[in-house]
LUMLUMTOR-388985 format. One record per residue (C-alpha): residue number from 1; x, y, z. Coordinates in steps of 0.02 Angstrom, whole numbers, plus 50000, padded with zeros to 5 digits. Example, Ala and Ser with C-alpha at 12.3 -4.5 7.8 and 13.67 -1.06 7.14 Angstrom:
REM residues 2
+-----+-------+-------+-------+
|   n |     x |     y |     z |
+-----+-------+-------+-------+
|   1 | 50615 | 49775 | 50390 |
|   2 | 50684 | 49947 | 50357 |
+-----+-------+-------+-------+
END
This chain:
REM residues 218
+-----+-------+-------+-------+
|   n |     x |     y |     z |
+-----+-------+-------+-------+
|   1 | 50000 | 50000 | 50000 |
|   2 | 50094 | 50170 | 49922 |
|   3 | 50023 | 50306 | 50045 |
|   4 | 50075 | 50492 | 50031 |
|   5 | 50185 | 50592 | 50184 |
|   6 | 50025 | 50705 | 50201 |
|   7 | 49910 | 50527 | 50227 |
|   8 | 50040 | 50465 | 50344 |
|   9 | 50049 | 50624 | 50448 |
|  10 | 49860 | 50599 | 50464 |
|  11 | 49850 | 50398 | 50476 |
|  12 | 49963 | 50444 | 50640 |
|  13 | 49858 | 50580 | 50708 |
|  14 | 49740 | 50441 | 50706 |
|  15 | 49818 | 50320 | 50794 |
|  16 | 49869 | 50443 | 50945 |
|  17 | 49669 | 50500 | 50936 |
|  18 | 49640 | 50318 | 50983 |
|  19 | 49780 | 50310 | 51115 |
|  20 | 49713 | 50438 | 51185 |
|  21 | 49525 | 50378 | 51185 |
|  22 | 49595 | 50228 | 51279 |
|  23 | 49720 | 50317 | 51417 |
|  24 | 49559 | 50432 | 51460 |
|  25 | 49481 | 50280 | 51531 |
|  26 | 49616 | 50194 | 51609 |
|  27 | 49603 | 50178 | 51807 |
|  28 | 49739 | 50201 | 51938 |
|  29 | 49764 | 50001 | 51941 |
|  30 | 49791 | 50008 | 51757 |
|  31 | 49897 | 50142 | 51722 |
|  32 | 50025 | 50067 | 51854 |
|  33 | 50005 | 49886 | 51775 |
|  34 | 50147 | 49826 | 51676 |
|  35 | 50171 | 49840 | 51501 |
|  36 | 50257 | 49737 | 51365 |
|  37 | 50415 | 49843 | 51378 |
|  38 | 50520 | 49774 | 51523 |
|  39 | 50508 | 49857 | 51672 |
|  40 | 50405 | 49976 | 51617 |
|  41 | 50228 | 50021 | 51690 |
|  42 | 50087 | 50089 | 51570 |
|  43 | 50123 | 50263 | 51621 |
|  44 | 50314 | 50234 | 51586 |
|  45 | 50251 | 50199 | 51393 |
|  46 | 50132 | 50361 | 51372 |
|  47 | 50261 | 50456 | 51445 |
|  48 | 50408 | 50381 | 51344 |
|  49 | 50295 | 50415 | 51194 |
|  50 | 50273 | 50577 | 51265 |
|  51 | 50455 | 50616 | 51307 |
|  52 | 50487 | 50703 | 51136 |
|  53 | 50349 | 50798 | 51100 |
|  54 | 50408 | 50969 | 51201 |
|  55 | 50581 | 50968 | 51184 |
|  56 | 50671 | 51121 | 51122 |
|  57 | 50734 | 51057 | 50926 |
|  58 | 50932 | 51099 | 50989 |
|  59 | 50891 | 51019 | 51169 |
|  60 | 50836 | 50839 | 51061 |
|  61 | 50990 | 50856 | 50931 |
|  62 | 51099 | 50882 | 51104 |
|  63 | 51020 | 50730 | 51184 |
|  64 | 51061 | 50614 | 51036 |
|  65 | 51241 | 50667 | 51006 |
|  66 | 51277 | 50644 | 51190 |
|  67 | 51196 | 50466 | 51157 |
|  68 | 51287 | 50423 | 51037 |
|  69 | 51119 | 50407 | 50932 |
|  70 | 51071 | 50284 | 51038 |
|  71 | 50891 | 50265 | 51064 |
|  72 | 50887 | 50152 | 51213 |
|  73 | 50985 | 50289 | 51319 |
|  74 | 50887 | 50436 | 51246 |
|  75 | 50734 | 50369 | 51278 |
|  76 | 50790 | 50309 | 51455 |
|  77 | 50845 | 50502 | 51480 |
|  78 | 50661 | 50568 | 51397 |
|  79 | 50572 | 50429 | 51524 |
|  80 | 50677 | 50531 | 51669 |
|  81 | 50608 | 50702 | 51625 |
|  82 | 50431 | 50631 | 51655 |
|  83 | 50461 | 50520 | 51798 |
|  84 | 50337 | 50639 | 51918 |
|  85 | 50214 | 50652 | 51768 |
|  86 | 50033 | 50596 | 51838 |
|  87 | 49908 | 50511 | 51718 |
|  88 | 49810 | 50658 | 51706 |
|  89 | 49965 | 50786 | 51663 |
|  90 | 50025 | 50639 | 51510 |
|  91 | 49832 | 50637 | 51459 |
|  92 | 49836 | 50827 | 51422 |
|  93 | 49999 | 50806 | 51350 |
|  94 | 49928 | 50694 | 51226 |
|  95 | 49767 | 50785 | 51203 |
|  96 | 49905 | 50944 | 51151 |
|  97 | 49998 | 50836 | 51031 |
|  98 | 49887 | 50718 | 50931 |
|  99 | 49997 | 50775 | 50796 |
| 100 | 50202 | 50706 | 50827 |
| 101 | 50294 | 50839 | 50847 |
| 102 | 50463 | 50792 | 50931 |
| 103 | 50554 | 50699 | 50791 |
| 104 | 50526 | 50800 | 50659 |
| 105 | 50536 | 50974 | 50731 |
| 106 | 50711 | 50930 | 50762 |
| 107 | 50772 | 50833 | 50603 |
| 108 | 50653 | 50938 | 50484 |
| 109 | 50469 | 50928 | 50456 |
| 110 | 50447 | 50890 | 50300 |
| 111 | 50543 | 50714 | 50303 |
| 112 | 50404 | 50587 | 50291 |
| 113 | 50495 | 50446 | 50373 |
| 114 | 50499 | 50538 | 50523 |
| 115 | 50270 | 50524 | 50503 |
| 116 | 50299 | 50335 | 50473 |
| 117 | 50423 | 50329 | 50641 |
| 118 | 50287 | 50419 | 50726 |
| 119 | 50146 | 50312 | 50670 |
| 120 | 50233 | 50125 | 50689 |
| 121 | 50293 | 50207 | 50873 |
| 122 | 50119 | 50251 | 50936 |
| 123 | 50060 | 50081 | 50852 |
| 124 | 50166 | 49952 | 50945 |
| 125 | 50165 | 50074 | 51113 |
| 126 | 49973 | 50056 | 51119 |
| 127 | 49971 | 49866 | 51095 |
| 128 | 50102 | 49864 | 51216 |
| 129 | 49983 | 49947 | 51340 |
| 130 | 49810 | 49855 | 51270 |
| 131 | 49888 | 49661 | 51257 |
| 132 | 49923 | 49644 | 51439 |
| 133 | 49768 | 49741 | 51507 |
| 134 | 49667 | 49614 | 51411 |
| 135 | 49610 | 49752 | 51276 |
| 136 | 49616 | 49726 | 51100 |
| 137 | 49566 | 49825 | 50989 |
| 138 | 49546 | 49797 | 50764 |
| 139 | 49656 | 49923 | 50688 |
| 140 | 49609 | 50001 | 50517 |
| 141 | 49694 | 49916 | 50385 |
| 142 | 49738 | 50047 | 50305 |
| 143 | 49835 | 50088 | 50464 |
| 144 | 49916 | 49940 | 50520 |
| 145 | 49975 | 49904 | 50320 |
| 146 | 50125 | 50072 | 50317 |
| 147 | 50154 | 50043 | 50516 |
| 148 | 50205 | 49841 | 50460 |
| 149 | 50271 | 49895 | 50287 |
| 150 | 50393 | 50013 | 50378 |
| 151 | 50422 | 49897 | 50552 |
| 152 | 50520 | 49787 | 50424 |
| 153 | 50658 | 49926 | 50368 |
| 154 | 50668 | 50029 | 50521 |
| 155 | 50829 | 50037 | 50619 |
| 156 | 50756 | 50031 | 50792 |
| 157 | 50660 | 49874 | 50744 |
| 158 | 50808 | 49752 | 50705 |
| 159 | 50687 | 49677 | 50621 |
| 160 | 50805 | 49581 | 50501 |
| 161 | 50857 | 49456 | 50603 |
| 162 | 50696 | 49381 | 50648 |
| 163 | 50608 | 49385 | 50463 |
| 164 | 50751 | 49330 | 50366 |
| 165 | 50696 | 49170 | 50258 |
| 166 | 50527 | 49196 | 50305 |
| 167 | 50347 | 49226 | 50226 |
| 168 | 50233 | 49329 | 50332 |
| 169 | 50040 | 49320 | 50286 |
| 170 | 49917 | 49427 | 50363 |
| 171 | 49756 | 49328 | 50381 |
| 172 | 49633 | 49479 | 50410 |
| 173 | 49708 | 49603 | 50289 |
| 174 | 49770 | 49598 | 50111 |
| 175 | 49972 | 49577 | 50166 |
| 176 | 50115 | 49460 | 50156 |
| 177 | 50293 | 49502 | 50134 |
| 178 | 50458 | 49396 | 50125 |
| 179 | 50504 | 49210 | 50058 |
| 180 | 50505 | 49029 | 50151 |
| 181 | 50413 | 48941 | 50270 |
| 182 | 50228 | 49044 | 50307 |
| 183 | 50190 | 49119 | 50470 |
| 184 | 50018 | 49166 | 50456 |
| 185 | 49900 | 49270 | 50577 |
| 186 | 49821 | 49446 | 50624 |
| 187 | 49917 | 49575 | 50550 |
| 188 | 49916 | 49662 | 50738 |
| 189 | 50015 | 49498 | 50781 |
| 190 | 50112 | 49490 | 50638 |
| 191 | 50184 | 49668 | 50669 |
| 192 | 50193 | 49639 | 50875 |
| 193 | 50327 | 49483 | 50826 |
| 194 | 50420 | 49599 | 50702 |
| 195 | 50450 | 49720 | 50831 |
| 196 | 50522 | 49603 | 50944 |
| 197 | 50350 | 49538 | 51059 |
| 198 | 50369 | 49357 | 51077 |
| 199 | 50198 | 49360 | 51157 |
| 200 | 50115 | 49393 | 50992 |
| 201 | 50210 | 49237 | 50918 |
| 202 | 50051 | 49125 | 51017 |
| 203 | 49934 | 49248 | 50872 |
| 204 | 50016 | 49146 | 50760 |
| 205 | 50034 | 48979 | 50654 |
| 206 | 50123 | 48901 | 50504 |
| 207 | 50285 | 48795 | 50465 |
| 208 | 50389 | 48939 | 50506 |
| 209 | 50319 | 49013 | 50664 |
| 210 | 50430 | 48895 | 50791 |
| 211 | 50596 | 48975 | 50675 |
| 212 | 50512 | 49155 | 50713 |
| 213 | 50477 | 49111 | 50888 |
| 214 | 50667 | 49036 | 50914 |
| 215 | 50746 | 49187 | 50859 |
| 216 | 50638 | 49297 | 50966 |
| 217 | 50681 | 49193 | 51124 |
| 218 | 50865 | 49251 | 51091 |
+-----+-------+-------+-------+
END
């Protein structure tokens, strides 16, 4: 699916719209539950998301070099400015910036692969929050289709290593991508296990799913 840098921009306004319709009604219990990303709590995930949004563009250029463009460490540093955050302060955060404006303030707004960073990131965040509350949600397929097209190239992903020799068929959507044995399912699941959640490999089934499953037990 070929979509344009202006329908991306808006395919991940969308997306944080929806995040957002879910954090509004999230109770105290569940916004201190534990997410997919390791040691991190729901809050810790909206406010990660968050953690880019307001930053000053030479503040976020300064915060990479320093990293050595390391995302793990700048988004550990991003997590720290919001550690006092409440619910309610990262819910009007949100509500102020259903349009991403971190990334590409800083690198140059009219990039479009900084709209298709923005929309994979809010997409695997908010299954990250709705998988272990017991949530789930159908995502548009016209949605979920750039977010899986992109989750396959995109550094951050590593994405390589566990797809290599494989053929991934979406079941519910009109998707596949790669050569070999088939690992067929939801295309939610199908992009969960390409960004690295072995929980979404149990979505799955085929003659390659126990290859995709071994190399994300790694």
């Amino acid at each position: 699916m070929q979509v344009g840098p202006l329908s991306v921009k808006s395919l991940a306004r969308q997306e944080r719209s929806s995040l957002l319709d879910l954090v509004q009604g999230l109770s105290p219990e569940q916004w201190a539950a534990p997410s997919l990303c390791e040691n991190w709590t729901v809050r810790d995930v909206v406010a990660h998301h968050l953690s880019y949004d307001e930053l000053p563009a030479a503040t976020m250029v300064a915060r990479f070099t320093r990293n050595l463009f390391r995302f793990d460490r700048t988004n550990e540093q991003g997590l720290g400015d919001l550690a006092d955050a409440t619910p309610d302060h990262l819910v009007a955060l949100l509500s102020r910036h259903l349009t991403p404006s971190g990334l590409p303030r800083a690198f140059g707004s009219r990039i479009a692969l900084l709209d298709r960073i923005a929309l994979l990131d809010c997409m695997v965040h908010h299954q990250d929050i709705r998988r272990p509350l017991g949530l789930p949600r159908t995502i548009p397929a016209e949605r979920l289709i750039p977010a899986i097209d992109f989750a396959l190239l995109a550094p951050p992903i590593h994405a390589h290593h566990r797809i290599t020799g494989l053929r991934l068929v979406a079941e519910d959507m009109t998707w596949a991508s790669g050569r070999g044995p088939e690992v067929t399912g939801p295309g939610e699941a199908l992009l969960m296990a390409v960004a690295g959640r072995g929980v979404a490999v149990d979505d799955l089934s085929g003659p390659g799913v126990d290859v995709l499953r071994s190399r994300l037990n790694r």
